[in-house]
C-alpha positions in Angstrom: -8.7 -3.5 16.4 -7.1 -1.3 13.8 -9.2 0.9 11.4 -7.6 2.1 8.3 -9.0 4.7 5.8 -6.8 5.1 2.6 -6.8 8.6 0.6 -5.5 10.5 -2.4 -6.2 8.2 -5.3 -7.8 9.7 -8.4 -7.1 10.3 -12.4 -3.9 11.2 -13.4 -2.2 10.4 -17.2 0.7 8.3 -17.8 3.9 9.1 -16.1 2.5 11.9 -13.8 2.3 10.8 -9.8 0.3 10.7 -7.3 0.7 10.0 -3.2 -2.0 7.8 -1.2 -2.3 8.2 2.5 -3.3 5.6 5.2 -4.8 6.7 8.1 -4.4 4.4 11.2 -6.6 4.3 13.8 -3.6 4.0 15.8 0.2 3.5 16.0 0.7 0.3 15.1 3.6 0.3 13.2 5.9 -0.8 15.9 3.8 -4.4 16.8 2.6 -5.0 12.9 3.3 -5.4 9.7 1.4 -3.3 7.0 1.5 -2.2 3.5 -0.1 -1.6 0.4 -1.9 -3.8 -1.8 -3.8 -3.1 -5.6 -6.4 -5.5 -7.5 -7.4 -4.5 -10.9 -10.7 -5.6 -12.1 -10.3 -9.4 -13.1 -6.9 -9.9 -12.0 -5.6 -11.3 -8.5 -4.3 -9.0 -6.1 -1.0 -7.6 -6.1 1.6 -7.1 -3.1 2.9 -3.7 -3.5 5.0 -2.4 -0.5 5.2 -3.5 2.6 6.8 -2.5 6.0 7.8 -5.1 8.4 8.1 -4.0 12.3 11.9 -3.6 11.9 11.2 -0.9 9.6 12.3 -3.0 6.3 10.4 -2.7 3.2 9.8 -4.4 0.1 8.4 -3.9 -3.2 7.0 -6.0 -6.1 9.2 -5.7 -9.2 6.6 -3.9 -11.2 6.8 -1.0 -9.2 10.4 -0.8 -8.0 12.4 2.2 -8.7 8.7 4.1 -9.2 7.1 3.5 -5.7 7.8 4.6 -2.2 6.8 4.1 1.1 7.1 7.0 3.6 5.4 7.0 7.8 4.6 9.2 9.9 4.8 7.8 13.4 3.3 11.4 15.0 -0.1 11.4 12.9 -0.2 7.4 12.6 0.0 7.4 8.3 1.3 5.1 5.7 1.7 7.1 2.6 2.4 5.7 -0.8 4.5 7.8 -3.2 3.7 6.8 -6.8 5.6 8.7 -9.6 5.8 7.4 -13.4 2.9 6.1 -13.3 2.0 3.7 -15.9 -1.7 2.6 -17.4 -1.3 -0.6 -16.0 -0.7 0.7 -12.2 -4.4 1.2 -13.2 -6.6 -0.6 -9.8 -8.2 -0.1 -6.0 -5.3 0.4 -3.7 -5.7 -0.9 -0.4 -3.7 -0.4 2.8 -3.3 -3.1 5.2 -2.0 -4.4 8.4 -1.5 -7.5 10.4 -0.2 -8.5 14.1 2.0 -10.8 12.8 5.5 -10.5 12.7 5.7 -11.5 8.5 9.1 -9.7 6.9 8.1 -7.7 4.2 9.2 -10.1 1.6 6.6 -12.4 3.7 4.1 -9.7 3.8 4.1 -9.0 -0.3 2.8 -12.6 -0.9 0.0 -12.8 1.7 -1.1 -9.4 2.4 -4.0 -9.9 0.2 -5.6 -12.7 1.8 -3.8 -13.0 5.3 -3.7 -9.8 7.0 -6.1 -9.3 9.1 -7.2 -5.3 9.2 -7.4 -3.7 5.6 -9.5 -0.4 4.3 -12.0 0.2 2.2 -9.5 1.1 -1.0 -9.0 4.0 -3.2 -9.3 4.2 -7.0 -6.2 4.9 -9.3 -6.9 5.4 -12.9 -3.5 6.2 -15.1 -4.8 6.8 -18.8 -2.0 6.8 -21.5 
């Protein structure tokens, strides 16, 4: 069982930044895929990085070039470095992570509805 708790969303206007932790309850990065995923309220959810176990990562196109993905193996985080941000990047951000072995291009497309472990989400709210 892995617990995650996500941090550091909030308010911010258009093109300013903002980083959002995830906590894991424990190391998992080496046996498990996980990422970050974002719904906004009436659309379907988004893949927005992930980080397969041979450390490759992937982004969606809308947020390439703006968003990063950083770990910390020592203190077990998944932290999501958002600059430029845009109204639209407007959602709940959720980390998440799964035992299987998806690539991260896998991991994009079914994170949402596949993985197994995911937090309870943090609210970003860019206002232009």
């Amino acid at each position: 069982q892995v617990q995650l708790v996500e941090s550091g969303g909030g308010s911010v206007q258009a093109g300013g930044s903002l980083t959002l932790s995830c906590a894991a309850s424990r190391n998992s990065y080496s046996d498990q895929c996980m990422g970050w995923f974002r719904q906004a309220p009436g659309k379907e959810p988004e893949g927005v990085a992930a980080l397969d176990s041979d450390g490759m990562i992937a982004y969606a196109d809308s947020v390439k070039d703006r968003f990063t993905v950083s770990q910390d193996n020592g203190k077990n985080t998944l932290d999501l470095h958002m600059n430029s941000l845009k109204p639209e990047d407007t959602a709940m951000y959720y980390c998440a992570a799964d035992p299987i072995l998806w690539t991260a291009i896998q991991a994009l497309g079914v994170m949402a509805t596949h993985f197994r472990f995911r937090g309870q989400g943090t609210q970003v709210t860019v206002s232009s």
